[in-house]
C-alpha positions in Angstrom: 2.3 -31.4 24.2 4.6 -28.6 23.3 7.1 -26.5 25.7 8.0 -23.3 23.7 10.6 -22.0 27.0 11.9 -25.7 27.3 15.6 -25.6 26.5 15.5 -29.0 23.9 12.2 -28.0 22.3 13.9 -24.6 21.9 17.3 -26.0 20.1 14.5 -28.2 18.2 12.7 -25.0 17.0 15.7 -23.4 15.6 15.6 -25.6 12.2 11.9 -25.5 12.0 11.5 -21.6 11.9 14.3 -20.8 10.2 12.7 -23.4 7.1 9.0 -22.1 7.8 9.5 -18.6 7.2 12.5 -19.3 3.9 9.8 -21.2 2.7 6.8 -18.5 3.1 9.1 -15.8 1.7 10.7 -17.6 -1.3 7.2 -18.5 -2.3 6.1 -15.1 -2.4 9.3 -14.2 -4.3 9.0 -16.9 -6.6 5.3 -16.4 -7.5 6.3 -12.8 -8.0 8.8 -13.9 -10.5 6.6 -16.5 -12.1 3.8 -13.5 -12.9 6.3 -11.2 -14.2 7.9 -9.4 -11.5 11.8 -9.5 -10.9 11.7 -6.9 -8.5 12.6 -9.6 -5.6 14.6 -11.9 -8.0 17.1 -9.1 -8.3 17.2 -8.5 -5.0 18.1 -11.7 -3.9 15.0 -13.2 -2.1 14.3 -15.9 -4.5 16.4 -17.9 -2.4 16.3 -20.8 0.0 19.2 -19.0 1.7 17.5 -17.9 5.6 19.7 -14.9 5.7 18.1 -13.0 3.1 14.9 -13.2 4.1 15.2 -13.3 8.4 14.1 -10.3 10.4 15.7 -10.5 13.8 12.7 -9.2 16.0 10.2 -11.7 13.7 12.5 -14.3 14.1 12.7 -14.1 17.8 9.3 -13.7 18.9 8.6 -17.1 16.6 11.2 -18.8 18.8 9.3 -18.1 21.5 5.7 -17.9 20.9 3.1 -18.8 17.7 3.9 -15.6 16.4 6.9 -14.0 13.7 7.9 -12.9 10.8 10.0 -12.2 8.1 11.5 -9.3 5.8 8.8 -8.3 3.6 9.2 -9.2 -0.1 9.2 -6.4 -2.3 6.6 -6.5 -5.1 6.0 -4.1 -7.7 1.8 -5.1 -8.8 2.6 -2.4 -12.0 5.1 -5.1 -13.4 1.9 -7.8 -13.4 -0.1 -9.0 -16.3 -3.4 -8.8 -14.3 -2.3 -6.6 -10.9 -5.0 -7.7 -8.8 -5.4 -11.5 -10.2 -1.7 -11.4 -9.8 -1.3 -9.4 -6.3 -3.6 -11.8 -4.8 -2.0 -14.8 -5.8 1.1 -13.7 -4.4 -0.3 -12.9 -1.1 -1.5 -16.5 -0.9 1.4 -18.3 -1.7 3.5 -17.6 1.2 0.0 -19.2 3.7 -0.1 -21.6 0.8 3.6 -23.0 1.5 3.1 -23.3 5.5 0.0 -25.3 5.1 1.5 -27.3 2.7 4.8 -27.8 5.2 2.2 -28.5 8.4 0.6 -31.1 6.2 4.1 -33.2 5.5 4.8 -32.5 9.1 1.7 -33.9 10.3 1.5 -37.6 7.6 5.8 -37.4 8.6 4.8 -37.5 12.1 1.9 -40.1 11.3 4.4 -42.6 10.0 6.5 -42.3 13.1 4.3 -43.1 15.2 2.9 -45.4 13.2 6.2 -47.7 13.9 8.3 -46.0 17.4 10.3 -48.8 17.9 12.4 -48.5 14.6 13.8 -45.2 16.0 14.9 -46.2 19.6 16.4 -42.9 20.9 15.4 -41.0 18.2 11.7 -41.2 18.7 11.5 -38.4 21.3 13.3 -35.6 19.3 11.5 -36.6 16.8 8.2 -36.6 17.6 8.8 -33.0 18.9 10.4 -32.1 16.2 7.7 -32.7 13.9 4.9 -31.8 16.1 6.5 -28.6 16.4 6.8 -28.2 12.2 3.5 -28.7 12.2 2.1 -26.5 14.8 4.6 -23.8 13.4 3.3 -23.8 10.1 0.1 -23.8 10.9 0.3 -20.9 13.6 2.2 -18.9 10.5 -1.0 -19.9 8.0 -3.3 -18.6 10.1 -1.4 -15.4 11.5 -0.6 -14.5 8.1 -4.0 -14.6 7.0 -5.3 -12.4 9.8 -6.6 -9.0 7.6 -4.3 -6.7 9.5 -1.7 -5.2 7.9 1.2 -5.8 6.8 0.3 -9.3 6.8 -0.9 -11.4 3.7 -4.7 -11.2 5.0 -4.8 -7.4 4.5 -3.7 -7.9 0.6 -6.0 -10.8 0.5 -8.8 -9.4 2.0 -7.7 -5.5 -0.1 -8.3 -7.6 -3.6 -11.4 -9.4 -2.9 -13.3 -6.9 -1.2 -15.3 -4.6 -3.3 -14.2 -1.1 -4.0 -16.8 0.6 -1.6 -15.8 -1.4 1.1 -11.7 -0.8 0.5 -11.4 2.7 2.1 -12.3 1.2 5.4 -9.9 -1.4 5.3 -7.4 1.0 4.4 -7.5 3.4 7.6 -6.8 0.3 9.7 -3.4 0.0 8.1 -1.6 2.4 10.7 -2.9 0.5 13.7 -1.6 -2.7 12.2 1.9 -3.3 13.8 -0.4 -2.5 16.9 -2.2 -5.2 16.5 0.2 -7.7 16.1 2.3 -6.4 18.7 -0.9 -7.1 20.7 -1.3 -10.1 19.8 2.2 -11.2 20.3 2.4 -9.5 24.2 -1.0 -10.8 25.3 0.1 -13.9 26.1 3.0 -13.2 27.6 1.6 -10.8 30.0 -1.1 -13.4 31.1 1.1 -16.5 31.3 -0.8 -17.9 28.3 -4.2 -17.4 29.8 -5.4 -15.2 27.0 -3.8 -15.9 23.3 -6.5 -14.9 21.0 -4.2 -16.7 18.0 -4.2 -19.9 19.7 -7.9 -20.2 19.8 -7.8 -19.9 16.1 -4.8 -22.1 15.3 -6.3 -25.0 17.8 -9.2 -25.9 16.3 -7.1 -26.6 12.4 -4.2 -27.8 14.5 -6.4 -30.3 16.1 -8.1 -31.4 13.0 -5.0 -32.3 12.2 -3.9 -34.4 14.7 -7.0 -36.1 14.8 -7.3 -37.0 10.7 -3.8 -37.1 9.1 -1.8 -37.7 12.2 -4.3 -40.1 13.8 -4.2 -38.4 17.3 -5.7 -36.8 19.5 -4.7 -34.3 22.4 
């Protein structure tokens, strides 16, 4: 469906990524702010402005592949009514926002298919367009979800695991960049034939298709 080394489908990626991952970081900043902590509001990142939240080597490997990211927010849990309550609720918000963007991809992309004709020329780039937002998102939901750090997940998963079990968690932390570079390379080393990420991300991205977009693959 999707080419992520075809030339147009890469000029058409360039708006979606730079709005998924504004979107994910200005929802962690804002939540932050909402719950009592200014420590990104003075910094700047409670802003839909891409440049203050873009890392160049995140951005990149999105453009290319399911996988990226963005400057961490900064986040001081001391400056929290209820720091763990609060913590976790953070952490969520950023998944929260690109499920939330796949899901107006996906009905967006419903309603243009719904009626092609009305957009002649405009159907093609559009339907990739949109089908791109939406896988995107998604792939950025569930990556940031994954419990390795320093991804959402690993917060998540820090706060609603019991105290015992904590510790553990804790000594993965300096393999996580690791990990992600792993998952990022793998695929690229086997041409696609192993991508551990996409196996997760298929499955949702398929539901979609098949319920709000009224698809199938």
């Amino acid at each position: 469906m999707l080419n992520f080394f075809d030339p147009v489908d890469l000029i058409t990626r360039v708006p979606v990524v730079l709005l998924a991952l504004t979107i994910h970081e200005f929802a962690h900043a804002y939540a932050a702010y909402r719950l009592g902590d200014p420590t990104a509001y003075r910094q700047g990142r409670c802003s839909l402005n891409p440049l203050v939240h873009l890392d160049p080597l995140g951005t990149l490997c999105l453009m290319f592949g399911l996988i990226g990211w963005a400057k961490p927010v900064p986040i001081n849990p001391a400056n929290f009514g209820s720091p763990r309550r609060d913590d976790l609720i953070v952490s969520a918000a950023g998944v929260a926002s690109n499920l939330a963007q796949a899901v107006v991809f996906a009905l967006l992309l419903r309603l243009l298919l719904a009626s092609p004709e009305t957009f002649g020329q405009a159907f093609v780039p559009l339907t990739t367009l949109l089908s791109l937002g939406m896988l995107i998102n998604m792939a950025l939901a569930v990556f940031n979800m994954l419990p390795i750090f320093p991804l959402d997940g690993f917060h998540v998963a820090m706060h609603l695991l019991p105290f015992h079990a904590q510790p553990s968690l804790e000594r993965t932390r300096r393999f996580g960049m690791l990990g992600i570079l792993g998952l990022v390379m793998l695929p690229m080393a086997t041409d696609g034939r192993i991508d551990p990420l996409w196996m997760i991300i298929s499955p949702v991205f398929n539901f979609l298709l098949h319920y709000v977009v009224g698809v199938d693959l």
